[in-house]
PDB file of N, CA, C and O in Angstrom:
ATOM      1  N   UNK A   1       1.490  -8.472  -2.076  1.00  0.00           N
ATOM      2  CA  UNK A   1       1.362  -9.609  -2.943  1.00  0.00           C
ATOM      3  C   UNK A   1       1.419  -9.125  -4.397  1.00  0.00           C
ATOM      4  O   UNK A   1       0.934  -8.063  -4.787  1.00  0.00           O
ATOM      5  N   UNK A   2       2.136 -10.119  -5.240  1.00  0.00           N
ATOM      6  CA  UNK A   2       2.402  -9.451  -6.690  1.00  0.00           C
ATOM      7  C   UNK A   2       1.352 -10.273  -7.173  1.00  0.00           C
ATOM      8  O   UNK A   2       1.025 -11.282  -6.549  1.00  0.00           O
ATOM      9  N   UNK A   3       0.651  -9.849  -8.496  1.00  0.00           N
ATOM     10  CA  UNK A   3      -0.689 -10.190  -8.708  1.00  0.00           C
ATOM     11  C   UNK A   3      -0.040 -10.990 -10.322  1.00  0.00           C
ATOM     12  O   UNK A   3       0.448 -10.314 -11.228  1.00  0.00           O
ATOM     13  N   UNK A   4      -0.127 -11.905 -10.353  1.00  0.00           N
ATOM     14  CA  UNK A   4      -0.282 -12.597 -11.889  1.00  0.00           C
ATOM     15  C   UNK A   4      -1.247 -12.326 -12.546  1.00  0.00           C
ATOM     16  O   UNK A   4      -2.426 -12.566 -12.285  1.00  0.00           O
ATOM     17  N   UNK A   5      -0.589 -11.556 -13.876  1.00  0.00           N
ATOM     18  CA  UNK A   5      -1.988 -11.110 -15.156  1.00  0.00           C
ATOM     19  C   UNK A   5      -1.478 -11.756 -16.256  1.00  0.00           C
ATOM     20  O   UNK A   5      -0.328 -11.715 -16.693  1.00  0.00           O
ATOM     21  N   UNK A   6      -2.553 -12.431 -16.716  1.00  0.00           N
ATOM     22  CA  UNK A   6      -3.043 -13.262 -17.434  1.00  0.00           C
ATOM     23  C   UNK A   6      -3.675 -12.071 -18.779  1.00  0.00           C
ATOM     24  O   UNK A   6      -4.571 -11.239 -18.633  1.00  0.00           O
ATOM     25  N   UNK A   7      -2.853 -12.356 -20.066  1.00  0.00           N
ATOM     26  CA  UNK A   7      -3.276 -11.389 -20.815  1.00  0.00           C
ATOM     27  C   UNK A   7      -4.888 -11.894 -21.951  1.00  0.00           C
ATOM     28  O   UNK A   7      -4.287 -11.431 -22.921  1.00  0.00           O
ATOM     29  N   UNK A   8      -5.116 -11.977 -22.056  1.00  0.00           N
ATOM     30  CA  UNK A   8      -6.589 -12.092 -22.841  1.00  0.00           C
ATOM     31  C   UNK A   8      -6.286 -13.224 -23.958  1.00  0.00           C
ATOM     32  O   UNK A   8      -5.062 -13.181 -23.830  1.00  0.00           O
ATOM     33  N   UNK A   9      -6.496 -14.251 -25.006  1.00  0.00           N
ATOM     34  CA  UNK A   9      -5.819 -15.029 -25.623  1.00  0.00           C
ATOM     35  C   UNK A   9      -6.451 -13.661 -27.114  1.00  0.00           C
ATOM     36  O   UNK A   9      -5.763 -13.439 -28.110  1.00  0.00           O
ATOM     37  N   UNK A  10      -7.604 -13.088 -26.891  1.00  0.00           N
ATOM     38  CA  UNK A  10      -8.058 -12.303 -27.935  1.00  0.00           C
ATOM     39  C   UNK A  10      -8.015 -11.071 -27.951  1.00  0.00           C
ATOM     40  O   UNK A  10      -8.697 -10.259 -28.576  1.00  0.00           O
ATOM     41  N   UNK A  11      -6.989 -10.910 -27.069  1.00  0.00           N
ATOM     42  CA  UNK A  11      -5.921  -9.556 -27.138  1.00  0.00           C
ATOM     43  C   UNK A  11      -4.797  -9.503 -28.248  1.00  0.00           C
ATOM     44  O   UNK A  11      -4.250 -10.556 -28.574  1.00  0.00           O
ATOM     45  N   UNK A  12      -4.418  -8.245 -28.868  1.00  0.00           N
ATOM     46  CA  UNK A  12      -2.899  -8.133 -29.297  1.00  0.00           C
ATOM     47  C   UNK A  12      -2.566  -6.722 -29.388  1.00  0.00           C
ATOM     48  O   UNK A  12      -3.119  -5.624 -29.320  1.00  0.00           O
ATOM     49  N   UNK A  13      -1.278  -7.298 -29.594  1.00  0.00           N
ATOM     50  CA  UNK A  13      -0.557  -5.523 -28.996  1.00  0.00           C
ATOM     51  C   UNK A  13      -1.089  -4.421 -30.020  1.00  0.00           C
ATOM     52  O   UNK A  13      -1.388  -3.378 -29.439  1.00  0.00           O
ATOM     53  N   UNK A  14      -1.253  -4.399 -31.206  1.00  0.00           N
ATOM     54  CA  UNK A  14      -2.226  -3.545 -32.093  1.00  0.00           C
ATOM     55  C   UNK A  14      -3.216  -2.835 -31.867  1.00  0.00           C
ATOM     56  O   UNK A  14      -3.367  -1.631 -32.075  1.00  0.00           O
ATOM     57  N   UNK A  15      -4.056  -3.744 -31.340  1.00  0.00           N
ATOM     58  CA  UNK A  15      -5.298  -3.785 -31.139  1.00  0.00           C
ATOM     59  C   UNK A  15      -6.387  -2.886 -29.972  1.00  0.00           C
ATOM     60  O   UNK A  15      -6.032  -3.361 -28.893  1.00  0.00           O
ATOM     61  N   UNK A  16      -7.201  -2.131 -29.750  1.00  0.00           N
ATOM     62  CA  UNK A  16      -7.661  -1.263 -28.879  1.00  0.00           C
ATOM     63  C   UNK A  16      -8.364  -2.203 -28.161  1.00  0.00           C
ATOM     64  O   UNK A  16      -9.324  -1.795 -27.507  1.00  0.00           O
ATOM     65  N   UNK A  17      -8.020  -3.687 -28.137  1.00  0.00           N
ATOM     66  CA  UNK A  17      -9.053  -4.646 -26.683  1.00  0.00           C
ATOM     67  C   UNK A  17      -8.268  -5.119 -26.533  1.00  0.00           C
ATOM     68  O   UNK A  17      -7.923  -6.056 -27.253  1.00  0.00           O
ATOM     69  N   UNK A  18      -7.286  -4.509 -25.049  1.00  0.00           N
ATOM     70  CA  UNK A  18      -6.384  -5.123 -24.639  1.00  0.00           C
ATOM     71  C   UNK A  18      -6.366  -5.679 -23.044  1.00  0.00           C
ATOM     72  O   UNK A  18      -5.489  -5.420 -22.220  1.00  0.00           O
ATOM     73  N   UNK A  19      -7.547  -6.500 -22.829  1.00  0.00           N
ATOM     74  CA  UNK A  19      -7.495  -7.008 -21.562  1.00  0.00           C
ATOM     75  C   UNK A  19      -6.622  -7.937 -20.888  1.00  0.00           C
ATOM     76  O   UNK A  19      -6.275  -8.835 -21.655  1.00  0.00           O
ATOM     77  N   UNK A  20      -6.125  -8.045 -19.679  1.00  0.00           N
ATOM     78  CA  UNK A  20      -5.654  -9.131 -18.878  1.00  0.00           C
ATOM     79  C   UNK A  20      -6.714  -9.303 -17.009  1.00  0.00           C
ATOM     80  O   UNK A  20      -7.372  -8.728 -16.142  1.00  0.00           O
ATOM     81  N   UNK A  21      -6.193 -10.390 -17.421  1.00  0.00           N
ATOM     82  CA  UNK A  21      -7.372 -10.838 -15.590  1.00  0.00           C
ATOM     83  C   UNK A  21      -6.234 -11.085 -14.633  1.00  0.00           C
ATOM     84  O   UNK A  21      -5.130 -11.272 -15.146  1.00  0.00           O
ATOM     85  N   UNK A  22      -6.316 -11.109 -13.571  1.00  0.00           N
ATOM     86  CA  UNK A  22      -5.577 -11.904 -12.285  1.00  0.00           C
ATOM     87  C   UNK A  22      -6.677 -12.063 -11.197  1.00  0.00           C
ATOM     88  O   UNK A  22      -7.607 -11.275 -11.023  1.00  0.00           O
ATOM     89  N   UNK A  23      -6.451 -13.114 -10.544  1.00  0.00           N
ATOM     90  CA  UNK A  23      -7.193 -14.047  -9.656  1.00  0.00           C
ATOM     91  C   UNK A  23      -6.221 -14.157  -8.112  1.00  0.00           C
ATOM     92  O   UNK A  23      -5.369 -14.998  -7.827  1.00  0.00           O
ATOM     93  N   UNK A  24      -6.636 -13.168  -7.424  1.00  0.00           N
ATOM     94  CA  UNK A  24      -5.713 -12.912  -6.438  1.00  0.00           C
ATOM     95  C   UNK A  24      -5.943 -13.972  -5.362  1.00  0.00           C
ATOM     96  O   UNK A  24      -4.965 -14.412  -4.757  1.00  0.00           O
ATOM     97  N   UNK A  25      -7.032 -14.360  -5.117  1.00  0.00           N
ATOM     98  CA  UNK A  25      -7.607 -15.282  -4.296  1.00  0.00           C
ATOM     99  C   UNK A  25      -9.538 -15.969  -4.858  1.00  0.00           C
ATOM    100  O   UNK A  25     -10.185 -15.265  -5.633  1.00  0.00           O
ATOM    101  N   UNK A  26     -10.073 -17.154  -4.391  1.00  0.00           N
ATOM    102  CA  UNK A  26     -10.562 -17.540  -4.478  1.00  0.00           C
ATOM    103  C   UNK A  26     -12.311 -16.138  -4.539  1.00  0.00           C
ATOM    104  O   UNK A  26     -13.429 -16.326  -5.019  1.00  0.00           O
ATOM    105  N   UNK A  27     -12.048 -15.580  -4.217  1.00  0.00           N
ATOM    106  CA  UNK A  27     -13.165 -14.786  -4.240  1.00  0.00           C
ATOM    107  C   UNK A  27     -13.450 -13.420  -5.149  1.00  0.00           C
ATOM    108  O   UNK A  27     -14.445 -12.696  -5.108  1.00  0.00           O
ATOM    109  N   UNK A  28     -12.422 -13.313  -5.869  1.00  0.00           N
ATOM    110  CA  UNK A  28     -12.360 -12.213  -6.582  1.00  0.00           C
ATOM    111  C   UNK A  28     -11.710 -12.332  -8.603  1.00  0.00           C
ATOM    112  O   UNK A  28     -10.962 -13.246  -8.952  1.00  0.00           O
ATOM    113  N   UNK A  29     -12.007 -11.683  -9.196  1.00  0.00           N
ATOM    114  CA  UNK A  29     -11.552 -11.853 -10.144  1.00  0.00           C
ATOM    115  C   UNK A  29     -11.410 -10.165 -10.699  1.00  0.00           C
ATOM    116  O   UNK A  29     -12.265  -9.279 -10.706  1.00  0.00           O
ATOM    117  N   UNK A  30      -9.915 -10.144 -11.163  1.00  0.00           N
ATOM    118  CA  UNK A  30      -9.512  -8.638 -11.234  1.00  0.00           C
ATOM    119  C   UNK A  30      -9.170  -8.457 -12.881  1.00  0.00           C
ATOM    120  O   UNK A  30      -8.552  -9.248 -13.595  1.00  0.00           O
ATOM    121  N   UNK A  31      -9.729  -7.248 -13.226  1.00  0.00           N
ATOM    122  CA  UNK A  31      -9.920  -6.754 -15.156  1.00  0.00           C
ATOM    123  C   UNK A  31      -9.225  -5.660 -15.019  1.00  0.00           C
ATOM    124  O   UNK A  31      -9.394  -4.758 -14.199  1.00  0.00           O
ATOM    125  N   UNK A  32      -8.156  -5.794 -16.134  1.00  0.00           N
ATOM    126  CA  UNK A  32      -7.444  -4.285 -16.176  1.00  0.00           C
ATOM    127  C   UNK A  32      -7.288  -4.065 -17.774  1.00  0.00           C
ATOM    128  O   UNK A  32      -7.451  -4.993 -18.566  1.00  0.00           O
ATOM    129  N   UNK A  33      -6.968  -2.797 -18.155  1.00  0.00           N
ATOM    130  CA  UNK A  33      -6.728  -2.766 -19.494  1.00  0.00           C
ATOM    131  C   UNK A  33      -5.167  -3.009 -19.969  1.00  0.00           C
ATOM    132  O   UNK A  33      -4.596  -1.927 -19.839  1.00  0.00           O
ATOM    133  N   UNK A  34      -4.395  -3.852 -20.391  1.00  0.00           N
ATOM    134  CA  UNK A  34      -3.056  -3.912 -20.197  1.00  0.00           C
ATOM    135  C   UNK A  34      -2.751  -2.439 -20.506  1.00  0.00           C
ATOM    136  O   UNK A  34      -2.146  -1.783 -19.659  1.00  0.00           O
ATOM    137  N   UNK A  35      -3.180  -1.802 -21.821  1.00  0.00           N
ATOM    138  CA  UNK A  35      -2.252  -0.939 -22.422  1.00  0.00           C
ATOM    139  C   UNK A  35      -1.859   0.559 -20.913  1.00  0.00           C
ATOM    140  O   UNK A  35      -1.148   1.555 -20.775  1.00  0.00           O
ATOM    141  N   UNK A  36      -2.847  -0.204 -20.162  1.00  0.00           N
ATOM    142  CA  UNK A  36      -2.696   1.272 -19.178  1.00  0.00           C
ATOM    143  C   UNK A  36      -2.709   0.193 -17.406  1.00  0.00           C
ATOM    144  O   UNK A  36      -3.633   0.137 -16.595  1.00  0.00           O
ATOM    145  N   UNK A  37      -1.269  -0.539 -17.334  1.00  0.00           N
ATOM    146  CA  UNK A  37      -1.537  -1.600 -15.723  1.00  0.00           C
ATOM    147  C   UNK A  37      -1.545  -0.794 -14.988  1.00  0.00           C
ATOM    148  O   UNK A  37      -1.538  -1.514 -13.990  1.00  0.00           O
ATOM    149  N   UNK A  38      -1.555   0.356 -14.536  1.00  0.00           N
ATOM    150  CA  UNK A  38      -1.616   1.558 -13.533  1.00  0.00           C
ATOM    151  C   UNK A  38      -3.072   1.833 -12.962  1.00  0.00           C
ATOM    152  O   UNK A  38      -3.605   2.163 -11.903  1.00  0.00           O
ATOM    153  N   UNK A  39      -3.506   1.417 -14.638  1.00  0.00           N
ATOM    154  CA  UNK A  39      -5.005   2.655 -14.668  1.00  0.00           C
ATOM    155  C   UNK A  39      -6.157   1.586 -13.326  1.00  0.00           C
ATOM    156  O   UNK A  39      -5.715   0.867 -12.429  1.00  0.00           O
ATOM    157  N   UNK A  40      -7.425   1.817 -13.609  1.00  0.00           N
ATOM    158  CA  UNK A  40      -8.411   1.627 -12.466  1.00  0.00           C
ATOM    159  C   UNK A  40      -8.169   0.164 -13.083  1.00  0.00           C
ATOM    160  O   UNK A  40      -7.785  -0.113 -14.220  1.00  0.00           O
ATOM    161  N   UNK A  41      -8.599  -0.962 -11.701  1.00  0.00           N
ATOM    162  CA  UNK A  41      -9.531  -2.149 -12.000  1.00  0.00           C
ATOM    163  C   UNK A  41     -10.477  -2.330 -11.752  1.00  0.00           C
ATOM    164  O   UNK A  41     -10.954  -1.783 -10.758  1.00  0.00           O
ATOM    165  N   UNK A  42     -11.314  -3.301 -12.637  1.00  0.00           N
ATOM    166  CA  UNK A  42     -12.575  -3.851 -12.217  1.00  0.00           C
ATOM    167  C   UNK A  42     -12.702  -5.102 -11.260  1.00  0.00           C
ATOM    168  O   UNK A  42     -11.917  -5.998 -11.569  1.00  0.00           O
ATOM    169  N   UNK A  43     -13.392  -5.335 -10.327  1.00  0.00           N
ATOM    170  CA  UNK A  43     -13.519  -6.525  -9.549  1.00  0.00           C
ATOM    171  C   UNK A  43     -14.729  -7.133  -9.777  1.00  0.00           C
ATOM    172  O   UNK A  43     -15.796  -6.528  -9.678  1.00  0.00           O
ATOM    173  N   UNK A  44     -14.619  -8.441 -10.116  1.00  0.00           N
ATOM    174  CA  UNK A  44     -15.534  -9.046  -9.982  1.00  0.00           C
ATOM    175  C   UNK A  44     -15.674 -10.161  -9.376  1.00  0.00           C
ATOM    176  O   UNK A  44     -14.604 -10.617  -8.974  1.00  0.00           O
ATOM    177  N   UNK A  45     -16.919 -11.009  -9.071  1.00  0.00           N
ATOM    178  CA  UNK A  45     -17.136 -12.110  -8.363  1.00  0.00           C
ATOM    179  C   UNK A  45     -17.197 -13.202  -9.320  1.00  0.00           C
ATOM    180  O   UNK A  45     -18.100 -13.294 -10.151  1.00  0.00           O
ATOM    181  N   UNK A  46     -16.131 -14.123  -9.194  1.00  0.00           N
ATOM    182  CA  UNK A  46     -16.321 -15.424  -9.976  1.00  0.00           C
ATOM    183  C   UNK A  46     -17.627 -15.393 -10.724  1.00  0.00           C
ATOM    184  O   UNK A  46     -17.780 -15.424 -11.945  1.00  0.00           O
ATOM    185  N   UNK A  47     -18.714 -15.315  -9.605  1.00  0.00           N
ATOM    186  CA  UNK A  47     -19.937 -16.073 -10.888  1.00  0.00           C
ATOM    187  C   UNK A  47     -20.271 -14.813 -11.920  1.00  0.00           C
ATOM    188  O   UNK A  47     -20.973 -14.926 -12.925  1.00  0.00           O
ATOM    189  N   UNK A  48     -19.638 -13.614 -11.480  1.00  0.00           N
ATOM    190  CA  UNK A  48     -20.631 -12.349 -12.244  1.00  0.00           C
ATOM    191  C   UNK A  48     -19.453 -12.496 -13.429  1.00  0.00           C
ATOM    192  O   UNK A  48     -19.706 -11.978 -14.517  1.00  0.00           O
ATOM    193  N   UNK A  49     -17.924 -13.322 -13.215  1.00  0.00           N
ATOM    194  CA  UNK A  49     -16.753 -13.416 -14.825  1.00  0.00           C
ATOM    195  C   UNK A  49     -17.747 -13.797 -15.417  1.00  0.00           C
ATOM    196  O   UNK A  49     -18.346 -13.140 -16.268  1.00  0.00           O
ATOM    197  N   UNK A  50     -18.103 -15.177 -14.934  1.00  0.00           N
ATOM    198  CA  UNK A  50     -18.464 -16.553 -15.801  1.00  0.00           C
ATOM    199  C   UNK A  50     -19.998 -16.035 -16.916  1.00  0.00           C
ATOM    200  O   UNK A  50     -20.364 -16.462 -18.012  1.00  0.00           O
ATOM    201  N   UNK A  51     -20.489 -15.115 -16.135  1.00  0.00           N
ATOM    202  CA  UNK A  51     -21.844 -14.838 -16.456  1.00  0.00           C
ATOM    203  C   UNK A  51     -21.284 -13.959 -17.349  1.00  0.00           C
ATOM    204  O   UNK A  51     -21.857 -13.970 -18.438  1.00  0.00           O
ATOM    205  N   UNK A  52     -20.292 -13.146 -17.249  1.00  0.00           N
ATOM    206  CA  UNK A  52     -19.779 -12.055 -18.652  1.00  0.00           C
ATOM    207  C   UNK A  52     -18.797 -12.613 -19.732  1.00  0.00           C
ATOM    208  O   UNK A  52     -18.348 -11.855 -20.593  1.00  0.00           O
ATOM    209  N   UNK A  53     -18.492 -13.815 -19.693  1.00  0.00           N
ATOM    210  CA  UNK A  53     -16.955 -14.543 -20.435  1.00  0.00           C
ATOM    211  C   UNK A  53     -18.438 -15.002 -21.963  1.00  0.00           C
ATOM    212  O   UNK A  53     -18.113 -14.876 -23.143  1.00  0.00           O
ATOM    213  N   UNK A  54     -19.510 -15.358 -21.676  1.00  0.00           N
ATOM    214  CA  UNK A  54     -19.760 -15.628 -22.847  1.00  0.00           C
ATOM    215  C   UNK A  54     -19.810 -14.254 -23.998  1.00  0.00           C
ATOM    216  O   UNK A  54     -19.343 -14.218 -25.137  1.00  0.00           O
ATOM    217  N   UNK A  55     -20.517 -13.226 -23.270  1.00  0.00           N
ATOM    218  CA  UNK A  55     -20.564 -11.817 -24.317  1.00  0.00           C
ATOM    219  C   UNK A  55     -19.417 -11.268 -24.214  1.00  0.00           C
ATOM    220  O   UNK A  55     -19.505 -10.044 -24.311  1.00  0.00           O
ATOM    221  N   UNK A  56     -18.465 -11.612 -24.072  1.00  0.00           N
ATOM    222  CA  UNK A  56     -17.186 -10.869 -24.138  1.00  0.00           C
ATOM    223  C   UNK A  56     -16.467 -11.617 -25.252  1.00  0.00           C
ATOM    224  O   UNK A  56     -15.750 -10.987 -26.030  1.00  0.00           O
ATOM    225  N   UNK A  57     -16.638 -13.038 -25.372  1.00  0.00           N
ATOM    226  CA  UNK A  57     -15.847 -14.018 -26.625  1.00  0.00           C
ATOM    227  C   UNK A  57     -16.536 -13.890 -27.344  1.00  0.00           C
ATOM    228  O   UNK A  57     -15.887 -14.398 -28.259  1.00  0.00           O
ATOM    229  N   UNK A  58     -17.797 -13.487 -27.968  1.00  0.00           N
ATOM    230  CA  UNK A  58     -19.095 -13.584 -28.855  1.00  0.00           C
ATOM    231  C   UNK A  58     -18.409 -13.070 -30.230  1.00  0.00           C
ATOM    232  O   UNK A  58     -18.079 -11.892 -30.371  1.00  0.00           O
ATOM    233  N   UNK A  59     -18.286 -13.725 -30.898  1.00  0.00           N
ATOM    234  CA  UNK A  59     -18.153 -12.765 -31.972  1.00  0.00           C
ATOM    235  C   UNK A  59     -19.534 -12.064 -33.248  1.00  0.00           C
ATOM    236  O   UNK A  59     -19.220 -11.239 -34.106  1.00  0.00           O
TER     237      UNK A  59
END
């Protein structure tokens, strides 16, 4: 299965925070660093995104 990544809206190519997500199925939510799509991912569980999406947009 090819995985749709979704790049960060507060990402840019400059920039050293270069996240994208993909949502492979209903139970998982997948974090990669674009500048490296090879490198490791993180998995997480829907509620543990939702619980990290506020300190991650915080400015």
């Amino acid at each position: 299965m090819k995985l749709e990544w979704i790049k960060s809206s507060y990402s840019t190519s400059s920039g050293p925070d270069c996240v994208e997500v993909a949502t492979p199925d209903e139970g998982q939510v997948l974090v990669r660093d674009s500048k490296n799509p090879t490198g490791p991912r993180l998995a997480l569980t829907p509620t543990a995104w939702a619980a990290f999406l506020p300190h991650a947009t915080a400015r």
